[in-house]
FIROTI-468405 format. One record per atom (N, C-alpha, C): residue number from 1; residue in one letter; x, y, z. Coordinates in pm, 1 decimal, decimal comma. Example, Ala and Ser with C-alpha at 12.3 -4.5 7.8 and 13.67 -1.06 7.14 Angstrom:
BEGIN
1; A; 1319,0; -569,0; 780,0
1; A; 1230,0; -450,0; 780,0
1; A; 1320,0; -330,0; 780,0
2; S; 1285,0; -225,0; 708,0
2; S; 1367,0; -106,0; 714,0
2; S; 1290,0; 3,0; 787,0
***
This chain:
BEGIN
1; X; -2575,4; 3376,0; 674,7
1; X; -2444,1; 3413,8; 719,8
1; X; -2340,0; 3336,2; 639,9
2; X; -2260,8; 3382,7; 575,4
2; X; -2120,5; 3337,8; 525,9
2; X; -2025,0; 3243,0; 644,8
3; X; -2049,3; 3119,2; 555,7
3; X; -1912,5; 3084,9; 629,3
3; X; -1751,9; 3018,7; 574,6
4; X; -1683,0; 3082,2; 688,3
4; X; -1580,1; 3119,5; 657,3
4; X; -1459,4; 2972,3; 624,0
5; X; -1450,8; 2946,9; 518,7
5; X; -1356,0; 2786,8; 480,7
5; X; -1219,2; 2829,4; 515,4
6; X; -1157,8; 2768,2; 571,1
6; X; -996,5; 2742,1; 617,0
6; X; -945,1; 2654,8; 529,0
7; X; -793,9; 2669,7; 499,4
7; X; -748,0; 2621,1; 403,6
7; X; -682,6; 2476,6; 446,6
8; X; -663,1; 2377,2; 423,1
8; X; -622,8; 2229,1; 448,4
8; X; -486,1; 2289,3; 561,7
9; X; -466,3; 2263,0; 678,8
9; X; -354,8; 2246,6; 771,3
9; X; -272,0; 2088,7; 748,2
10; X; -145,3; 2153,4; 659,4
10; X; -50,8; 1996,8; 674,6
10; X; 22,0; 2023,9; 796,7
11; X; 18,8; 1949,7; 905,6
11; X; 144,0; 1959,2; 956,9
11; X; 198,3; 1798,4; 939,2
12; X; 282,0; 1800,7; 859,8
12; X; 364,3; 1641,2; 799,0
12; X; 489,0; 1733,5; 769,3
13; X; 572,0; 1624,4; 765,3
13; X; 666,9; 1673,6; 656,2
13; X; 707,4; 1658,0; 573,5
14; X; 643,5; 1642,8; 479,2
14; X; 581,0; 1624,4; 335,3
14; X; 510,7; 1756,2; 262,8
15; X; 473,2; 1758,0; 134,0
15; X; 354,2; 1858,2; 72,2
15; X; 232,2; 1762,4; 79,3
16; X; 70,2; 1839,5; 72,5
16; X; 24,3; 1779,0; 120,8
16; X; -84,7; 1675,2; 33,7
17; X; -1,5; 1666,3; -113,2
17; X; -42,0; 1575,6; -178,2
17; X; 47,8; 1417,7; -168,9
18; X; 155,2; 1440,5; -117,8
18; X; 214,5; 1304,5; -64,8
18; X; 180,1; 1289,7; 92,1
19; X; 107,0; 1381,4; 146,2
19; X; 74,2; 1370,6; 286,1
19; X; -42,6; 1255,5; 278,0
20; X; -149,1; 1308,0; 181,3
20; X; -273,9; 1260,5; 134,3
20; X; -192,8; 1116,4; 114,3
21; X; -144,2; 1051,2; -7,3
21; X; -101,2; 946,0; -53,0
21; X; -126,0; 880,1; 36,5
22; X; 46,4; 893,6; 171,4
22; X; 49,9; 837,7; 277,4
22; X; -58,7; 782,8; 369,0
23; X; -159,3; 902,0; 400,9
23; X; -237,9; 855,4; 502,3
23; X; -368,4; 773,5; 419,7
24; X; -364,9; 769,2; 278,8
24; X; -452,3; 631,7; 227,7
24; X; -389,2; 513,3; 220,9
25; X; -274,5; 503,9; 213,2
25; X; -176,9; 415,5; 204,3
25; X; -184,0; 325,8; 349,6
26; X; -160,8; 414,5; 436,7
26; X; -157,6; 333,4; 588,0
26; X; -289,6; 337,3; 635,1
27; X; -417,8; 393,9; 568,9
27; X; -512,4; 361,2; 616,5
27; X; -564,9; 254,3; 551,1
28; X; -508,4; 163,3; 539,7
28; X; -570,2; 60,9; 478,4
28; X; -456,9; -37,2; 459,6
29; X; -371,4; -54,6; 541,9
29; X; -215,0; -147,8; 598,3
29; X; -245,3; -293,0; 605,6
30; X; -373,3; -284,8; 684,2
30; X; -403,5; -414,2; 711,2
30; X; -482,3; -518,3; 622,2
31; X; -533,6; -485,7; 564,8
31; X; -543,4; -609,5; 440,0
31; X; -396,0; -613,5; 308,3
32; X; -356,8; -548,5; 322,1
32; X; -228,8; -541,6; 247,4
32; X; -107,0; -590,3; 294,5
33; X; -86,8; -612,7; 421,6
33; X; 6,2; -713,4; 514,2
33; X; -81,1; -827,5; 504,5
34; X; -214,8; -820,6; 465,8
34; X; -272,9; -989,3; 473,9
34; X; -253,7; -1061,2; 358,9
35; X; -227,3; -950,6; 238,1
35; X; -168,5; -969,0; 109,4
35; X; -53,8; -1057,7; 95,6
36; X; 8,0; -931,3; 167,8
36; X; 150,5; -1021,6; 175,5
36; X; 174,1; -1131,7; 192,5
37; X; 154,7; -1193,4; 307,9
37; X; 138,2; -1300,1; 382,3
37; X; 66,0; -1407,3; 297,8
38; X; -12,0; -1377,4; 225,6
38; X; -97,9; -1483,8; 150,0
38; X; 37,0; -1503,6; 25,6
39; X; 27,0; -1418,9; 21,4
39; X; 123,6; -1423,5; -118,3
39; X; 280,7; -1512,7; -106,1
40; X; 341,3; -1500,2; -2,2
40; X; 417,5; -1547,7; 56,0
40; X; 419,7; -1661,9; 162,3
41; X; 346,3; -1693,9; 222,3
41; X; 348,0; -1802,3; 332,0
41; X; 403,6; -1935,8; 261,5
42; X; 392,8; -1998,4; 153,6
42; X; 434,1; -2105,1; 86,6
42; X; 588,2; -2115,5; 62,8
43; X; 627,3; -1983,7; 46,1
43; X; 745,7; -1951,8; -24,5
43; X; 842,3; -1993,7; 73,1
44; X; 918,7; -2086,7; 37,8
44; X; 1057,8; -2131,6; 138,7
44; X; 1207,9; -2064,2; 116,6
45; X; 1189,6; -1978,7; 27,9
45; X; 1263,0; -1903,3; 60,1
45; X; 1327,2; -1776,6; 68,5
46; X; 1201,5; -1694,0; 90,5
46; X; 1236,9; -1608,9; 237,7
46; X; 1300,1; -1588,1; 307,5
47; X; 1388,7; -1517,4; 286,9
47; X; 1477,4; -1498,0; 421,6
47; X; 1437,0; -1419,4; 554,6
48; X; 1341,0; -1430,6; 639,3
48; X; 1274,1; -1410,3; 740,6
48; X; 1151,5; -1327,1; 681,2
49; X; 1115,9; -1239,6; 735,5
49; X; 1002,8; -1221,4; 754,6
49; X; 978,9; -1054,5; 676,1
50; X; 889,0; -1057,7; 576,2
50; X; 865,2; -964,7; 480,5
50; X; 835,3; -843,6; 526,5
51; X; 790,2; -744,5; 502,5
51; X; 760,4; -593,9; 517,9
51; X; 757,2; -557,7; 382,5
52; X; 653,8; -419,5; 392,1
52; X; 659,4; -326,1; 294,2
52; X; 635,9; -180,3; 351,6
53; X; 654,6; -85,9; 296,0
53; X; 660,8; 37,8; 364,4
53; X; 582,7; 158,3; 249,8
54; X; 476,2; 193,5; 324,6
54; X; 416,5; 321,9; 243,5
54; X; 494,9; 417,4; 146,1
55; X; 581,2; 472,6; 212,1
55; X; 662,0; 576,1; 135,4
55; X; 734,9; 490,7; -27,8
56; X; 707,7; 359,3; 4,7
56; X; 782,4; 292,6; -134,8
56; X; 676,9; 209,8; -230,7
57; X; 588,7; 266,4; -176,1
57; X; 437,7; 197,7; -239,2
57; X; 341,3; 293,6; -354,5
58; X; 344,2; 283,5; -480,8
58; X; 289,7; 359,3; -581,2
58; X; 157,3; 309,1; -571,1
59; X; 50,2; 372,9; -571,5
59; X; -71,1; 432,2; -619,1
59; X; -94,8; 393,8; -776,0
60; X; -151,9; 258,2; -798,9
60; X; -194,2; 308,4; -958,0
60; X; -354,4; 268,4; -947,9
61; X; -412,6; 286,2; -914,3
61; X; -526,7; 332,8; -996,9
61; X; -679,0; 327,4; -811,4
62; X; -730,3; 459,9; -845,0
62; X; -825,9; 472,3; -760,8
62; X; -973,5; 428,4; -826,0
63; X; -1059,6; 343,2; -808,7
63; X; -1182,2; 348,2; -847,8
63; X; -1259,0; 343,4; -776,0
64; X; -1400,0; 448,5; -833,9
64; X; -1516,2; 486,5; -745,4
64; X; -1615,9; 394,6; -741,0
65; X; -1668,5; 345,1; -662,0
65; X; -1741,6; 199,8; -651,3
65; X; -1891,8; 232,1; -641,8
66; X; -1918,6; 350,3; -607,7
66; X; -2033,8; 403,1; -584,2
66; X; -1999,9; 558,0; -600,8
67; X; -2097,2; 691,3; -555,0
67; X; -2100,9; 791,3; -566,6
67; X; -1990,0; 859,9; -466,1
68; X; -1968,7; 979,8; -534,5
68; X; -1829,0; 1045,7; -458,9
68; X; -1850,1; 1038,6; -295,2
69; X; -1763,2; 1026,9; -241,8
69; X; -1753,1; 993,0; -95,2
69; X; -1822,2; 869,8; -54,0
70; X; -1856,7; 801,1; -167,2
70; X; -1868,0; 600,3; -59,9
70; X; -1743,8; 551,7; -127,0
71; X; -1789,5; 421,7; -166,3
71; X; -1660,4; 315,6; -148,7
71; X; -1582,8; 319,1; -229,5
72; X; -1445,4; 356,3; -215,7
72; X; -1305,7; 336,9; -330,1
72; X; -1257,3; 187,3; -317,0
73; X; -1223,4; 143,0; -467,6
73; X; -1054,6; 55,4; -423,6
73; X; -982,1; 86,3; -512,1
74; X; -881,0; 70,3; -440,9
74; X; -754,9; 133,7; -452,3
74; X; -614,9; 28,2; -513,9
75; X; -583,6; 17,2; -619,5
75; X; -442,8; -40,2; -645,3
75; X; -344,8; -25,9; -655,8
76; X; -252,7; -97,3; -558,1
76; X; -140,9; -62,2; -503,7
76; X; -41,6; -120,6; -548,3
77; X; 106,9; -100,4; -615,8
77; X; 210,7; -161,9; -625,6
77; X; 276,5; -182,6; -456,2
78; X; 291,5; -294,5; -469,0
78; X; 416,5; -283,7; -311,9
78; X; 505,0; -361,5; -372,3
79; X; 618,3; -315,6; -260,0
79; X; 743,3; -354,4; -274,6
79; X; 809,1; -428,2; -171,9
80; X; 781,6; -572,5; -131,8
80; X; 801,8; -648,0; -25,7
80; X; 971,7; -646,1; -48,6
81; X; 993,5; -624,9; 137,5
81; X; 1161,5; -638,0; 168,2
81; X; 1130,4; -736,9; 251,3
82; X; 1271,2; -760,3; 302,9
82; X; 1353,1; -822,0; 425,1
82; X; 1493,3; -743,6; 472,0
83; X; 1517,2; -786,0; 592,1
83; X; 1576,5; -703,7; 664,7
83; X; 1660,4; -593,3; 675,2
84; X; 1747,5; -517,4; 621,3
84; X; 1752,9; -354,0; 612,9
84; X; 1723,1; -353,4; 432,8
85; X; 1602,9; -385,0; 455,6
85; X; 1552,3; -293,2; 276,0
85; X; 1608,9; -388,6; 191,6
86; X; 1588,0; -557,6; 189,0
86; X; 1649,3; -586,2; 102,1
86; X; 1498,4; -606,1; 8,1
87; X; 1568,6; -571,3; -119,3
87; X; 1409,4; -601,3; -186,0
87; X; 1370,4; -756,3; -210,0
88; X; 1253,1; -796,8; -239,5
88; X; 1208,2; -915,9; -246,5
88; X; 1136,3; -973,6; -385,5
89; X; 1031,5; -831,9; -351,5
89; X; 930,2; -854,3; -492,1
89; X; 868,3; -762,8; -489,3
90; X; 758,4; -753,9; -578,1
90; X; 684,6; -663,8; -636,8
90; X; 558,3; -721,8; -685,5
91; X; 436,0; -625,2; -610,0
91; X; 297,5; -724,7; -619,5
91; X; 227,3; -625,6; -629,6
92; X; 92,5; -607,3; -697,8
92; X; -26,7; -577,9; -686,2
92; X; -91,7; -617,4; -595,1
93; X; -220,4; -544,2; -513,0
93; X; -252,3; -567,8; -406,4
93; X; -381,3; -456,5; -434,7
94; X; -513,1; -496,3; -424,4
94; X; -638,6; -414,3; -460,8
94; X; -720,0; -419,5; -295,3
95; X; -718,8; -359,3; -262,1
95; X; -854,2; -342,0; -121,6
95; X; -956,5; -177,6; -144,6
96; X; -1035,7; -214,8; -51,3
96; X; -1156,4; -101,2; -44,2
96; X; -1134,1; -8,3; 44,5
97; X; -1127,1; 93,8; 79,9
97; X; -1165,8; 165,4; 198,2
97; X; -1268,1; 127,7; 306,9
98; X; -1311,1; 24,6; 289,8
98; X; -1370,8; -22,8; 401,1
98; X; -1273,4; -144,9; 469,9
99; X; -1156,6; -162,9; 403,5
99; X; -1054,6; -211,8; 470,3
99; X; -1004,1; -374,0; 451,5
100; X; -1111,0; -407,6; 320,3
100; X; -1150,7; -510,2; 239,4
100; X; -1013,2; -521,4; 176,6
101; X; -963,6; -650,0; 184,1
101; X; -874,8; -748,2; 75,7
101; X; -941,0; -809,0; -64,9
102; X; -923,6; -754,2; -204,6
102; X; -1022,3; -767,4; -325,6
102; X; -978,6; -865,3; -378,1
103; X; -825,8; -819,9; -420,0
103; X; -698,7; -916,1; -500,9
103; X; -602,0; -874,3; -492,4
104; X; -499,9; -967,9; -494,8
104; X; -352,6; -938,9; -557,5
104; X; -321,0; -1034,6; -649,5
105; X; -177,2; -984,2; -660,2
105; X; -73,9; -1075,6; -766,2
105; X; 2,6; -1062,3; -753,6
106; X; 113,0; -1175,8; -755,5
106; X; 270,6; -1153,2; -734,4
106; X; 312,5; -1087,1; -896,2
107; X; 379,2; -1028,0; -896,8
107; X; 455,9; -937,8; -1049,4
107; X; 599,9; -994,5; -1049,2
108; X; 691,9; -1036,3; -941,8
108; X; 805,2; -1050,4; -984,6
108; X; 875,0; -1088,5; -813,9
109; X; 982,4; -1155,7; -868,9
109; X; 1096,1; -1204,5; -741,7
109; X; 1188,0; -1204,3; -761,8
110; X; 1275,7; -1062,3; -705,4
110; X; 1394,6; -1119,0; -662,2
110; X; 1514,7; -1183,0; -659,8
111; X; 1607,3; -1200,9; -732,7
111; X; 1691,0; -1350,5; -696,5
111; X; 1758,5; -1336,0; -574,7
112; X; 1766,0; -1423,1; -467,7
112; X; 1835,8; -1357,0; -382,0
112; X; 2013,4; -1355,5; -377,6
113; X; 2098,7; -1238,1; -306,7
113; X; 2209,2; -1309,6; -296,2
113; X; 2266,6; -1398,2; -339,7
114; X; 2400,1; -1411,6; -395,4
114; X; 2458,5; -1574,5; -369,5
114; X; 2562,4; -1470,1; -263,5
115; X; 2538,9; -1666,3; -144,4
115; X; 2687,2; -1636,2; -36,2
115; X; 2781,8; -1715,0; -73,6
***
């Protein structure tokens, strides 16, 4: 018997190759806020407390660690802020789909403000 394939349902509001992006992006948040944090905890000056946000996070490079459908990692540019979007820096940040922290690197900082 034939069976019958349905075509990918996005409901985002997005197309559903930045839909895709997104939901690898936040599926895997949490070693990448642990990134952060490593990367930053020393740093005195910070002006409170960092964030980064998917939608501002590039994708460069996917590698297959094993055969199609096991383990990827994934390298990520982020773009650490502070409080309404101020930018901070810019880091590399490598984890697995199994939710693994590999490596990062800080790329650049910021100067902040003068008041």
């Amino acid at each position: 018997m034939l069976q019958h394939y349905r075509a990918t349902l996005n409901e985002a509001d997005t197309n559903l190759s930045d839909s895709l992006r997104y939901a690898l992006i936040c599926s895997i948040r949490t070693p990448v806020d642990q990134a952060v944090f490593e990367l930053y905890k020393d740093d005195n000056h910070v002006p409170g407390t960092l964030q980064w946000a998917a939608y501002d996070t590039k994708i460069l490079k996917i590698k297959q660690v094993y055969g199609v459908g096991g383990l990827y990692e994934v390298t990520l540019r982020i773009y650490p802020y502070y409080n309404a979007h101020n930018s901070y820096g810019i880091d590399e940040v490598v984890v697995n789909t199994n939710q693994e922290l590999i490596r990062y690197r800080h790329v650049h900082t910021y100067p902040l403000p003068r008041r």
